[in-house]
Rosetta silent file (secondary structure, phi, psi, omega in degrees, C-alpha in Angstrom):
SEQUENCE: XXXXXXXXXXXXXXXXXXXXXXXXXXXXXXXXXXXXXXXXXXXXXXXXXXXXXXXXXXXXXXXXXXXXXXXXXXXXXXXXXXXXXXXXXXXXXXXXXXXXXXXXXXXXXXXXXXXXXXXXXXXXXXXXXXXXXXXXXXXXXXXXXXXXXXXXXXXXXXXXXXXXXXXXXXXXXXXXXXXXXXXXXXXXXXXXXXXXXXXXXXXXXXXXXXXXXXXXXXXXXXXXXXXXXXXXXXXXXXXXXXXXXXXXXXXXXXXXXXXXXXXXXXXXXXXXXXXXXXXXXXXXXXXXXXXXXXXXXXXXXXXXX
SCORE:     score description
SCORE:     0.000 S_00000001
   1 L     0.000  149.920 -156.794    0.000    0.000    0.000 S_00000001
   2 L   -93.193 -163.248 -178.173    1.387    3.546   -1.126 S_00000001
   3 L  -153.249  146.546  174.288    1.957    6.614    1.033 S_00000001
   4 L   -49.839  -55.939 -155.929    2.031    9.945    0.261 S_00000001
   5 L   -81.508   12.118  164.863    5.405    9.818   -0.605 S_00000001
   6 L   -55.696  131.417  164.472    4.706    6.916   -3.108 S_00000001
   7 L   -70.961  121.807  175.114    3.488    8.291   -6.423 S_00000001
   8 L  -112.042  165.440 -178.335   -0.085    6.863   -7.564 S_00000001
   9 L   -59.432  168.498  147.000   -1.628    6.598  -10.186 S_00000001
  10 L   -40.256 -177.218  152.436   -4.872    9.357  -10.973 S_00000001
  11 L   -97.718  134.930  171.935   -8.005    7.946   -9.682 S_00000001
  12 L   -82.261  -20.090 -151.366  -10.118    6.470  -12.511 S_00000001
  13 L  -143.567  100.580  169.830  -13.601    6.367  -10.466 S_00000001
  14 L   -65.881  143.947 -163.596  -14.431    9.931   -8.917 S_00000001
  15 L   -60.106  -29.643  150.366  -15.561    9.527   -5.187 S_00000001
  16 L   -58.848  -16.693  157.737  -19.128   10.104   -5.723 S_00000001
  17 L   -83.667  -16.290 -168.294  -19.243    7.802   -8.431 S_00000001
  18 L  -104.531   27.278 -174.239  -17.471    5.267   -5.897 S_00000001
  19 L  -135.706  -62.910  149.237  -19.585    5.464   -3.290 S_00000001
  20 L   -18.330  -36.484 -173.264  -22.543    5.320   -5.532 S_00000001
  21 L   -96.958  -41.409  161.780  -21.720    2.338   -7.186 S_00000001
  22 H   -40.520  -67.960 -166.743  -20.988    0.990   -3.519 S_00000001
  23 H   -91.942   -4.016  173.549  -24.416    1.328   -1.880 S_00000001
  24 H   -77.183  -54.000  166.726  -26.630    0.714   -5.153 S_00000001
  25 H   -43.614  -44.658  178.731  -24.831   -2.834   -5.058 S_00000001
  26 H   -74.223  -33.245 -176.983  -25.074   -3.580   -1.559 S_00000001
  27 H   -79.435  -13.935 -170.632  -29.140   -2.443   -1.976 S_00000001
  28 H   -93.388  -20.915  171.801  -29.816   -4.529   -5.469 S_00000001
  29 H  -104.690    2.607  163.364  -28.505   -7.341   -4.133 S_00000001
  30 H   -69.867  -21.727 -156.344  -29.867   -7.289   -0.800 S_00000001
  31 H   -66.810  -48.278  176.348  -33.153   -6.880   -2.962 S_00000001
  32 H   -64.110  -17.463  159.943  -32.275  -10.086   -4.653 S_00000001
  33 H   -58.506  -71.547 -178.496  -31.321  -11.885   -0.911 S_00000001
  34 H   -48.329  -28.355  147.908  -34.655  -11.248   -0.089 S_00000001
  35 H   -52.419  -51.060 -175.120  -36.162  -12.197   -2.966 S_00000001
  36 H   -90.825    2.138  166.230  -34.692  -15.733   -2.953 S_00000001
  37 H   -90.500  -32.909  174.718  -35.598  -16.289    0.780 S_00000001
  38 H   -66.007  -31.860 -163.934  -39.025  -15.584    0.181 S_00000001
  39 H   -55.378  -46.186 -161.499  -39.420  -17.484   -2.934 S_00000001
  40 H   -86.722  -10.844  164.354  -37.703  -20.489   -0.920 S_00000001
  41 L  -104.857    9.778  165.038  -40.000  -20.334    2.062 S_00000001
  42 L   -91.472  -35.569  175.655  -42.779  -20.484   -0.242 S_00000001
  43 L   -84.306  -39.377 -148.300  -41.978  -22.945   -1.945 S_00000001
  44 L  -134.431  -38.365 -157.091  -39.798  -25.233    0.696 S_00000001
  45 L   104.342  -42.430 -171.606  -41.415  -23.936    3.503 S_00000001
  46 L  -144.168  145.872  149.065  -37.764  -23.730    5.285 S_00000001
  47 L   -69.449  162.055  172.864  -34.170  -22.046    4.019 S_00000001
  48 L  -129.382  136.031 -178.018  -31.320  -24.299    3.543 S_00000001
  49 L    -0.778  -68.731  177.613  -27.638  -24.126    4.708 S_00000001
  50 H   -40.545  -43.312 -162.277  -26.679  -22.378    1.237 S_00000001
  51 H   -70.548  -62.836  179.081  -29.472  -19.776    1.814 S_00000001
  52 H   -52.844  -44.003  175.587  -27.789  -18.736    5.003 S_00000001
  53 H   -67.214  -15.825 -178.982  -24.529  -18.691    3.464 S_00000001
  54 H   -59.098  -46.211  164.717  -25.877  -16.359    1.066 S_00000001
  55 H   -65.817  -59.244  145.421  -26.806  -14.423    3.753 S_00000001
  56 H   -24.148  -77.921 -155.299  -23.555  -14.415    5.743 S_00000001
  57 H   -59.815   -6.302  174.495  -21.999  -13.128    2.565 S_00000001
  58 H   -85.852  -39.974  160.382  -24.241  -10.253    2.219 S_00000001
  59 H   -16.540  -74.572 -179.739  -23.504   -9.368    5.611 S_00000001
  60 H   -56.868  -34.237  158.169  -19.970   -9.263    4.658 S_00000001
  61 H   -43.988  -44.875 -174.349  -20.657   -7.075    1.745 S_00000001
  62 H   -76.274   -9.407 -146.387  -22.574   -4.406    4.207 S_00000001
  63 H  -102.066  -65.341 -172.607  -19.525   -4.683    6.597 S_00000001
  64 H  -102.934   39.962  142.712  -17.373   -3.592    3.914 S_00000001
  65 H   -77.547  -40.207  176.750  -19.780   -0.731    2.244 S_00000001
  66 H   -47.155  -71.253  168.052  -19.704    0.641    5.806 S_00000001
  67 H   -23.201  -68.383  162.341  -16.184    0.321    6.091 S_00000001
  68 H   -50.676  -32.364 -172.849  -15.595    2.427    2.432 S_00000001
  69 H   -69.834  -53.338 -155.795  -18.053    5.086    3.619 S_00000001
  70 H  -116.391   28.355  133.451  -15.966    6.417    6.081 S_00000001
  71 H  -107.295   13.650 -169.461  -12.391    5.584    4.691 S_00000001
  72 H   -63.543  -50.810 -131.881  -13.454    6.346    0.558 S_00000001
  73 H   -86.446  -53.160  147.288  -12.759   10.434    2.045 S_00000001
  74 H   -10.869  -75.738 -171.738   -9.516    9.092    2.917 S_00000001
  75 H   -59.938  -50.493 -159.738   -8.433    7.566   -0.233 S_00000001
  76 H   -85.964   11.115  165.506   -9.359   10.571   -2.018 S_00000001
  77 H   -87.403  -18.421  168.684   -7.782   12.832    0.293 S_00000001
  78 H   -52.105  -55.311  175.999   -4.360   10.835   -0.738 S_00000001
  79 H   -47.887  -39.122 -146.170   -5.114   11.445   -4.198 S_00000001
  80 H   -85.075  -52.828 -178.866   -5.926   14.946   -3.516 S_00000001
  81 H   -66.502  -34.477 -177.949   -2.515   15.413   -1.674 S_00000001
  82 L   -92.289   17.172  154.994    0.291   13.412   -3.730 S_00000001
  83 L  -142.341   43.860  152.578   -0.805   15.466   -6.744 S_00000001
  84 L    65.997   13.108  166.960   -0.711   18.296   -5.136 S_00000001
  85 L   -73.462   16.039 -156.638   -4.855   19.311   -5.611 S_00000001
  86 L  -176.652  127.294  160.230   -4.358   19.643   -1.599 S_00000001
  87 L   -81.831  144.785  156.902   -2.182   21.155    0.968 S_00000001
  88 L   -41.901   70.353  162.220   -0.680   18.614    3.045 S_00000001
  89 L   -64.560  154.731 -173.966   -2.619   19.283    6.646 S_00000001
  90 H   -71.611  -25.993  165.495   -1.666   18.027    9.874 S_00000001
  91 H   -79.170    2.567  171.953   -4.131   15.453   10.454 S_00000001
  92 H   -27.457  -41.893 -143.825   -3.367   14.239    6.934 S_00000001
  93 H   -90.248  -30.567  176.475   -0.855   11.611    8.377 S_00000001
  94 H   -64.389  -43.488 -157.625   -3.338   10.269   11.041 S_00000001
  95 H  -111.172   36.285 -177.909   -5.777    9.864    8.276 S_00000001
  96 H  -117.332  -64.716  175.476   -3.531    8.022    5.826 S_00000001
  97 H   -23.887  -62.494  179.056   -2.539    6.102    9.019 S_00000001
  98 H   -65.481  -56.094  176.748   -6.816    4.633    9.101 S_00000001
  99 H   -38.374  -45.566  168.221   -6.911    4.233    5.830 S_00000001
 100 H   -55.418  -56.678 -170.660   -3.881    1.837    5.804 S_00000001
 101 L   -93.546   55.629  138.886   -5.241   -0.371    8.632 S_00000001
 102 L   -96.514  -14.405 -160.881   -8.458   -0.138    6.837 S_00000001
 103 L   -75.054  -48.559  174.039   -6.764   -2.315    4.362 S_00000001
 104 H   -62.643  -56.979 -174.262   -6.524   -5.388    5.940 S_00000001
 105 H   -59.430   -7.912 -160.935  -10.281   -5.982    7.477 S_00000001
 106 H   -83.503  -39.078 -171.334  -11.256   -4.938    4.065 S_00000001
 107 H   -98.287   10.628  133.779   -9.314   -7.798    2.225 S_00000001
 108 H   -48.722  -64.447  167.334  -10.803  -10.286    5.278 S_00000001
 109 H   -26.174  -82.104 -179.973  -14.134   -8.771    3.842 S_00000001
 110 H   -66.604  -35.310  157.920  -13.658   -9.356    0.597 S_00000001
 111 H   -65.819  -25.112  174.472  -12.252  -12.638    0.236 S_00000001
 112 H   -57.917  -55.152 -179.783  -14.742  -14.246    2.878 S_00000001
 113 H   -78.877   -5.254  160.258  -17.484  -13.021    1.175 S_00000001
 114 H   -61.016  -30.881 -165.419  -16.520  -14.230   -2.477 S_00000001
 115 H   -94.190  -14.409  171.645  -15.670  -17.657   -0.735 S_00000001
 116 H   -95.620  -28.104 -176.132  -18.474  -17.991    1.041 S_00000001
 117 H   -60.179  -13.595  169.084  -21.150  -17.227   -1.880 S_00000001
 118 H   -49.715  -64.238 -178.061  -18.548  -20.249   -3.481 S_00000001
 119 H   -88.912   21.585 -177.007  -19.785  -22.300   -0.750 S_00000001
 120 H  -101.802 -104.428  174.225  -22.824  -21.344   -0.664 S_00000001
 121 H    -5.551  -73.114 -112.384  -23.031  -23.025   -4.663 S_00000001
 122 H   -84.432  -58.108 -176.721  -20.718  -25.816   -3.386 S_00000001
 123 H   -60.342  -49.052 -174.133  -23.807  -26.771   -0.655 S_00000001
 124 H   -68.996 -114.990 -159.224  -27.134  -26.033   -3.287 S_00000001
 125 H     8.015  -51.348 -166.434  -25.232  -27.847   -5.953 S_00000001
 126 H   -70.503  -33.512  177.695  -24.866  -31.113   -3.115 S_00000001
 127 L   -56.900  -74.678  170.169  -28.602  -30.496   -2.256 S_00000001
 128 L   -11.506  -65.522 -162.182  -29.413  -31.058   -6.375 S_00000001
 129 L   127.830  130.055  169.374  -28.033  -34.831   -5.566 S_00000001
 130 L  -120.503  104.944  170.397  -24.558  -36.592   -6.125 S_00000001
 131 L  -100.998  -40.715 -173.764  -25.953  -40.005   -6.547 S_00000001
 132 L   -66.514  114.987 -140.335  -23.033  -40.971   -8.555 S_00000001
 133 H   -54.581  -34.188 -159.192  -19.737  -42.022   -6.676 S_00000001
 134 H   -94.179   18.675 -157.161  -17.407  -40.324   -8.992 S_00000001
 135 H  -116.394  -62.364  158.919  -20.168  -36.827   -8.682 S_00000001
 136 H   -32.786  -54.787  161.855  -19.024  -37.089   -4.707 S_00000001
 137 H   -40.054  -63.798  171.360  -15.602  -37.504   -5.138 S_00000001
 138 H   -47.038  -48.472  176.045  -15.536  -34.588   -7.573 S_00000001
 139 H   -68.598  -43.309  151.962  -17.311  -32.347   -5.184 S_00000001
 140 H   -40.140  -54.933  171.122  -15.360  -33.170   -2.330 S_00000001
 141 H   -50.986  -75.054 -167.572  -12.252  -32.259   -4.512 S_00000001
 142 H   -49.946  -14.440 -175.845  -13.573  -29.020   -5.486 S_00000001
 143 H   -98.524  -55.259  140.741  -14.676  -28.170   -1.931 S_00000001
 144 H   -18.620  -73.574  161.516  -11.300  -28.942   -0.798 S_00000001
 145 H   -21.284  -51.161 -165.342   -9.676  -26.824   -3.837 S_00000001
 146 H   -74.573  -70.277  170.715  -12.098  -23.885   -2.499 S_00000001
 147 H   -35.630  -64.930 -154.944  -11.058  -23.889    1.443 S_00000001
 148 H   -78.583  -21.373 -179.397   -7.695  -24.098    0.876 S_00000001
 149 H   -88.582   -5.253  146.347   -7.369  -21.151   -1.801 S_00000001
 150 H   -59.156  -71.313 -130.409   -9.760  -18.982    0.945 S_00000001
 151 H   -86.323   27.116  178.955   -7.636  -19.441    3.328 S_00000001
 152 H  -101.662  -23.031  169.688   -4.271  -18.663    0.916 S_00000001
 153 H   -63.715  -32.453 -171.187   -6.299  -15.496   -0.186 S_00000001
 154 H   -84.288  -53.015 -138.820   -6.671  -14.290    3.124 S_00000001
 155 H   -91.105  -45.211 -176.321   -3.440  -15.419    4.838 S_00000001
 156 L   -57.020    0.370 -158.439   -0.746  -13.266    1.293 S_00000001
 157 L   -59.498  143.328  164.187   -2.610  -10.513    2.239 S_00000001
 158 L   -97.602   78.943  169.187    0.981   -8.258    3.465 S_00000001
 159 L   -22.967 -100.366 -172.038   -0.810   -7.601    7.105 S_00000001
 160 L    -2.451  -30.788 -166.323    2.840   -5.729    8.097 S_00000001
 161 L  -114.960   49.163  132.584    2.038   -2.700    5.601 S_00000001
 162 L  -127.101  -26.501  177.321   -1.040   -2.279    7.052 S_00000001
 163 L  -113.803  -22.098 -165.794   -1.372   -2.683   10.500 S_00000001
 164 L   -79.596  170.105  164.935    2.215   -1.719   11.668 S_00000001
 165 L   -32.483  133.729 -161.071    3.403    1.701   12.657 S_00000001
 166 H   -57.804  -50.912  178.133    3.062    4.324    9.952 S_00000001
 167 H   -23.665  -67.596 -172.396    7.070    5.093   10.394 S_00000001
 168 H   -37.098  -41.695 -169.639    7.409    1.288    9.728 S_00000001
 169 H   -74.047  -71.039 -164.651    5.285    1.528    6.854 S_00000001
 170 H   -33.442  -45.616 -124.472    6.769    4.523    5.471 S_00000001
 171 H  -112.953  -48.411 -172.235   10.513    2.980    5.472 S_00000001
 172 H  -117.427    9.873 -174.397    9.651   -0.746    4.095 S_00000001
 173 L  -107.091    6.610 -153.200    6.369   -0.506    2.495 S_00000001
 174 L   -84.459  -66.425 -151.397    7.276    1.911   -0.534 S_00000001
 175 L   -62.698  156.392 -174.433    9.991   -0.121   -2.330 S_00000001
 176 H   -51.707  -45.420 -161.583    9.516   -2.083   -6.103 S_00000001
 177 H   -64.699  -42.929 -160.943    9.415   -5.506   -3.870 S_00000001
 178 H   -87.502  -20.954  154.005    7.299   -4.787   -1.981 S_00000001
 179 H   -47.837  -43.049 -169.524    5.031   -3.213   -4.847 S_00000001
 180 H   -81.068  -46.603 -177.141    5.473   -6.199   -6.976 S_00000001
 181 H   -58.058  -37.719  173.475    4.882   -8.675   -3.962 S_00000001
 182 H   -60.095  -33.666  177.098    1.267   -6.607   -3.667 S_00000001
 183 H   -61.785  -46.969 -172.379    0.930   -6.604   -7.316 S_00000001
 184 H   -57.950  -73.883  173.775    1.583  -10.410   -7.499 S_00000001
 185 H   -23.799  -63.356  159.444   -0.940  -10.989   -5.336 S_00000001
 186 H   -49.350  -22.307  160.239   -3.664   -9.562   -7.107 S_00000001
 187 H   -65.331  -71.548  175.332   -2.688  -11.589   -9.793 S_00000001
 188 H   -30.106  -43.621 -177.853   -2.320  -14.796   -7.827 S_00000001
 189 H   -69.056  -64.717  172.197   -5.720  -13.938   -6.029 S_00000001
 190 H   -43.275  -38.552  175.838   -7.480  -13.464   -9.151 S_00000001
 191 H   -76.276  -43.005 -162.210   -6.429  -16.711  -10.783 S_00000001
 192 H   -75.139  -12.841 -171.114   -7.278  -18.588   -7.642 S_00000001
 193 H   -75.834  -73.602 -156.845  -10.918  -16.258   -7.930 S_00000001
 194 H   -58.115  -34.616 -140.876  -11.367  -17.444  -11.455 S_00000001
 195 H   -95.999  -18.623 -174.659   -9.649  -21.216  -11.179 S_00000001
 196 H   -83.093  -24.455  137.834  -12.170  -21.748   -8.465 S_00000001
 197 H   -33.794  -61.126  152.299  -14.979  -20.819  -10.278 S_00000001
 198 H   -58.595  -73.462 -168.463  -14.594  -22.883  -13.294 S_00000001
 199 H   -28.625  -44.850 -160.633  -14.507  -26.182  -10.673 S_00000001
 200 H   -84.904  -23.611 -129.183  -17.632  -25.257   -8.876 S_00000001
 201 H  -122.964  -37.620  175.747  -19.400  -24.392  -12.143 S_00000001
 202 H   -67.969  -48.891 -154.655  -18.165  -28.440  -13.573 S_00000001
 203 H   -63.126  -42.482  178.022  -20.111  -30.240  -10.669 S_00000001
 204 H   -83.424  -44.562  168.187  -23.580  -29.276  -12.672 S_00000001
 205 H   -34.012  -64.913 -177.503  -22.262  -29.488  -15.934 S_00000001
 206 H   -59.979  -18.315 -160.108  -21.321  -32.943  -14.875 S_00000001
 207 H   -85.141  -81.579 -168.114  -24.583  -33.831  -13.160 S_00000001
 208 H   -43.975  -23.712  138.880  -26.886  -32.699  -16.097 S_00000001
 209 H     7.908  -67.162 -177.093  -24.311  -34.480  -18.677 S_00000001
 210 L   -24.609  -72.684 -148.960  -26.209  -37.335  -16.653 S_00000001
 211 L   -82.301  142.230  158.442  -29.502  -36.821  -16.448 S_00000001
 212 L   -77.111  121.644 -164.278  -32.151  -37.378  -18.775 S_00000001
 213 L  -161.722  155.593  175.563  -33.396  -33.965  -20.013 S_00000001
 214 L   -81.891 -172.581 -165.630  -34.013  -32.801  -23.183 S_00000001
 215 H   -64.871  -58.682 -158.342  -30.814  -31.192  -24.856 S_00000001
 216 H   -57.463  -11.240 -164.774  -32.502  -27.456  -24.675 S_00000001
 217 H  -107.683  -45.890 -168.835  -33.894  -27.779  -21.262 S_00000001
 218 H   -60.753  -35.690 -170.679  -29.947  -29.257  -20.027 S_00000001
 219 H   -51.283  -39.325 -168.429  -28.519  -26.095  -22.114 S_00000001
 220 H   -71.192  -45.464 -179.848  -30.750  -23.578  -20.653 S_00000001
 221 H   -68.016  -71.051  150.764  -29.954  -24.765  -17.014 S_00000001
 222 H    -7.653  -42.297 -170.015  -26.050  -25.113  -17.873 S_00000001
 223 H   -91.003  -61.241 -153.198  -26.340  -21.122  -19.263 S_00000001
 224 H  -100.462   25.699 -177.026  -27.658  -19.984  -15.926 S_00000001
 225 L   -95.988    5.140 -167.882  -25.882  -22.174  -13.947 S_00000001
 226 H   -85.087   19.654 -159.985  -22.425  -20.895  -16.047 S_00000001
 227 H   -79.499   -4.269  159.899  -23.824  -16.593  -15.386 S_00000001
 228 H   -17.012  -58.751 -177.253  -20.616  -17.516  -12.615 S_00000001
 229 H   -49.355  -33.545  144.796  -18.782  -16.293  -15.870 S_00000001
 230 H   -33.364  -62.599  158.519  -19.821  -13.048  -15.215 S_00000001
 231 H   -47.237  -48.188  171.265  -18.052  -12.704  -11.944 S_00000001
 232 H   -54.153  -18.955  129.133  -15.101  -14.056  -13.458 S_00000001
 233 H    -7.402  -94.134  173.133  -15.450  -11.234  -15.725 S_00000001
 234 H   -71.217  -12.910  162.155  -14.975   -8.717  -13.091 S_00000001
 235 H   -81.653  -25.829  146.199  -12.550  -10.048  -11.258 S_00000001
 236 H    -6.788  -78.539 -157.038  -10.689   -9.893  -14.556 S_00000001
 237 L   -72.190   -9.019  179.470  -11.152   -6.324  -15.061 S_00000001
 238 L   -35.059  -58.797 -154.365  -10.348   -5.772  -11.346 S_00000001
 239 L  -143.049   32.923  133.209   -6.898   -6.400  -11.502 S_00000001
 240 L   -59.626  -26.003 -172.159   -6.464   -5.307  -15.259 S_00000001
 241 L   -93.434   -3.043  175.831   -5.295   -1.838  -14.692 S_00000001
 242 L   -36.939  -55.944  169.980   -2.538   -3.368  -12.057 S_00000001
 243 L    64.175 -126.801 -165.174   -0.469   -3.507  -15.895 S_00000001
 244 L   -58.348  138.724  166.865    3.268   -3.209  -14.454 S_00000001
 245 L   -48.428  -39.782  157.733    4.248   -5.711  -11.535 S_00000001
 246 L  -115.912   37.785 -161.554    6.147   -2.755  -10.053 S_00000001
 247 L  -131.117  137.857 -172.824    4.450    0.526  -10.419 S_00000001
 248 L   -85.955  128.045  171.550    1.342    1.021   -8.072 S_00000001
 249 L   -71.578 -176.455 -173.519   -2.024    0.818   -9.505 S_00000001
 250 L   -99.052  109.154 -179.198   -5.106    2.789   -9.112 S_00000001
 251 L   -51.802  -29.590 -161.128   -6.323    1.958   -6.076 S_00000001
 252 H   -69.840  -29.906 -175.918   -9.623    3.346   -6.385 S_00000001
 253 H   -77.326  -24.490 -169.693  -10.311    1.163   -9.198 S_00000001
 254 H   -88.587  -29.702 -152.266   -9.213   -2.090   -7.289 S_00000001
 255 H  -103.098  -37.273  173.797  -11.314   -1.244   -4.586 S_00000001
 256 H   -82.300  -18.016  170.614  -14.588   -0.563   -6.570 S_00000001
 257 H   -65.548  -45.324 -171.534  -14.525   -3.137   -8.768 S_00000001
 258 H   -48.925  -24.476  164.120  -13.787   -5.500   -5.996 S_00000001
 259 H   -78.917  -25.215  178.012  -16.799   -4.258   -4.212 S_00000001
 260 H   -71.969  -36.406  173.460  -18.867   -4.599   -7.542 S_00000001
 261 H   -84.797    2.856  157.921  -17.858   -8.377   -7.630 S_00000001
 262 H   -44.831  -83.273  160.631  -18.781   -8.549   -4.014 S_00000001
 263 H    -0.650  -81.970 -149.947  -22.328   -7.513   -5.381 S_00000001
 264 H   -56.914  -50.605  172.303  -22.304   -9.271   -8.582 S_00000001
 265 H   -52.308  -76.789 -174.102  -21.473  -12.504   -6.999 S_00000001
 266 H   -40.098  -59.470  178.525  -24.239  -12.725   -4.468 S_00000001
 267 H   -50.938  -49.890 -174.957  -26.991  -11.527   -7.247 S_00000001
 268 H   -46.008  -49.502 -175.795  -25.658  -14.386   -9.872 S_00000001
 269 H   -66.795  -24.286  174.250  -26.009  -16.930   -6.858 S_00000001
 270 H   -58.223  -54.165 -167.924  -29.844  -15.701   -6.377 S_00000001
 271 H   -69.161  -25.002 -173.357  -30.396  -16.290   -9.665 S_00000001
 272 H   -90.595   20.025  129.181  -28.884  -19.410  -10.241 S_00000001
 273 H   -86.316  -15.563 -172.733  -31.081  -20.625   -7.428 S_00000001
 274 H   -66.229  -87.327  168.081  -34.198  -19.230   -8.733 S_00000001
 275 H    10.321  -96.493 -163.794  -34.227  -21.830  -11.695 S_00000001
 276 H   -67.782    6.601  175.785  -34.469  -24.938   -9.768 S_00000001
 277 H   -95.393  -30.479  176.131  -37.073  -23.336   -7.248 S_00000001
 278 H   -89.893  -39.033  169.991  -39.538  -22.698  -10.554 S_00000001
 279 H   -78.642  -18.768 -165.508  -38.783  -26.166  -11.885 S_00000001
 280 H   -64.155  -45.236 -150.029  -39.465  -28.183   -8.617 S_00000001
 281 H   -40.459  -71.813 -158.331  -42.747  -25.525   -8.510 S_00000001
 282 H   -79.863   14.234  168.838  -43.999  -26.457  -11.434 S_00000001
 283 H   -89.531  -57.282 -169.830  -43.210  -30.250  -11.697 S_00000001
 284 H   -43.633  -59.401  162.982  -44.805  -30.422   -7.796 S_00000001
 285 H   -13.389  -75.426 -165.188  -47.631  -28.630   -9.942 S_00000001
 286 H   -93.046   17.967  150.283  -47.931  -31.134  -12.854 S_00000001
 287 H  -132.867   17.676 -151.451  -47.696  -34.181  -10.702 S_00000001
 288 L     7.226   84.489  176.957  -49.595  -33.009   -7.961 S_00000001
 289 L   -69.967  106.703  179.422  -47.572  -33.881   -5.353 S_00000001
 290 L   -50.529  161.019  154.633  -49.113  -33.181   -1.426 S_00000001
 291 H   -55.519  -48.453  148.451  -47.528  -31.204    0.726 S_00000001
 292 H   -11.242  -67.787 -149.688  -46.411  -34.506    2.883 S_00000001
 293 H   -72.650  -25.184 -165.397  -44.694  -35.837   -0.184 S_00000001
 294 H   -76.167  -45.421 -179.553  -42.761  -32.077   -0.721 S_00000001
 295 H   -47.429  -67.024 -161.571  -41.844  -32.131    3.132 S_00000001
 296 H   -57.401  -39.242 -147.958  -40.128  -35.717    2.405 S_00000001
 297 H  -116.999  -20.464 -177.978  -38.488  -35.280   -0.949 S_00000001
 298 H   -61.520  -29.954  163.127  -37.513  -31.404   -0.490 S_00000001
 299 L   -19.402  -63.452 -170.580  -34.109  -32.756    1.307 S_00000001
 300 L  -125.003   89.093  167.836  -32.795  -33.963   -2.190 S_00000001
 301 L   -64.582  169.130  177.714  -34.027  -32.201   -4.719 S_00000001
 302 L  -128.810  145.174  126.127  -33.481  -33.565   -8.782 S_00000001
 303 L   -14.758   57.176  176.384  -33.484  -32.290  -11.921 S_00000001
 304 L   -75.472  142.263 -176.092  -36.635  -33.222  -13.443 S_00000001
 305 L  -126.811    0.000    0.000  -38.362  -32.161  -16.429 S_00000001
């Protein structure tokens, strides 16, 4: 993380656009939380583990729009100062100091809640049914794969340039290494974002493979269970303008996209639960199925057509 006397980049995202873009995301996809628990207690009756996790992760999302509200004034008093759009005031140093150890809870924030809307898919996906040995197996792998790259997302974070004394900061956090070791991250993090993504995104692809469905009904479910590809998308574009490994990017830009795939994620997972909540509906519909038998059989839901 830079300092004033680091040079940065311009800001790309003016602070009223980045605060904007911040709380319309945390409200459209709360809208869309809320949406899929009623649908699912209409339907079901009860939430399910996934539902909760969903939930958790919005949480985390609110935790860090709070967080940005009161250090976004911050960042853009940095900007304001290292390019000289600012005089250099005395509490300046104090409030570059919060900002830094803003950094850290923030990238706690942010990977927990991408990893848990992961396992929040990882759990609906197991609900759908693994009757097939090597459909277990798989999912276990990928659910391994996903835990251990959270907790390698969380734990490169470089804590030391964030939490330690500003002096501390000033003297070792400045230099190309340790720029490049920050940059590198965002790379690393992003591949492990994307590689993780794909995996979780195979487990339906393999189950409908399976199943008997017609082709157009397996395609259509396949398309929204891939809209994942979206997110991957923006975490792309995230950690596109990083460009050189040792010249510090524009933070402002890392920090709003990263809150937009915060967002982005959580709405995709609503939707890609909606689907199978409108097919159970309307199979329980056309085979008229009791309420009894819907108590019994809601456990494991199937694909059905």
């Amino acid at each position: 993380m830079s300092t004033a006397s680091t040079p940065l980049a311009p800001p790309k995202i003016a602070h009223p656009v980045f605060l904007g873009f911040l709380w319309s995301g945390t409200g459209v996809s709360l809208s869309f939380v809320v949406f899929r628990l009623i649908v699912k207690l209409r339907s079901y009756g009860k939430v399910y583990s996934d539902d909760y996790l969903v939930v958790a992760a919005w949480v985390l999302l609110l935790g860090s729009a709070v967080l940005w509200q009161f250090m976004s004034s911050n960042l853009y008093d940095l900007f304001a100062v290292t390019s000289g759009q600012k005089p250099l005031t005395p509490d300046f140093i104090a409030k570059n100091a919060d900002l830094l150890r803003a950094i850290a809870p923030f990238s706690l924030l942010f990977y927990s809640c991408l990893w848990t809307v992961k396992l929040s898919f990882l759990l609906f996906f197991r609900r759908l049914g693994l009757n097939v040995r090597g459909q277990k197996i798989w999912w276990w792998c990928v659910l391994t794969v996903t835990v251990l790259t959270w907790i390698a997302t969380v734990a490169d974070h470089d804590y030391k340039c964030s939490l330690r004394p500003l002096t501390w900061i000033w003297l070792h956090c400045r230099s190309p290494s340790a720029i490049r070791f920050t940059n590198n991250t965002y790379y690393g993090n992003c591949a492990a974002d994307v590689v993780t993504d794909c995996l979780i995104i195979s487990i339906p692809v393999r189950m409908l493979w399976n199943v008997r469905l017609p082709l157009r009904q397996k395609l259509l479910l396949m398309t929204i269970f891939s809209l994942t590809v979206i997110v991957m998308i923006v975490s792309i574009i995230r950690v596109a303008i990083v460009g050189s490994s040792t010249q510090q990017p524009d933070i402002s830009w890392v920090y709003f996209w990263s809150n937009i795939e915060m967002s982005t994620a959580i709405i995709i997972a609503c939707i890609s639960s909606f689907r199978q909540v409108f097919v159970n509906a309307q199979n329980r519909r056309r085979q008229g199925i009791t309420a009894e038998e819907i108590t019994e059989k809601q456990q494991s839901p199937r694909f059905i057509s």
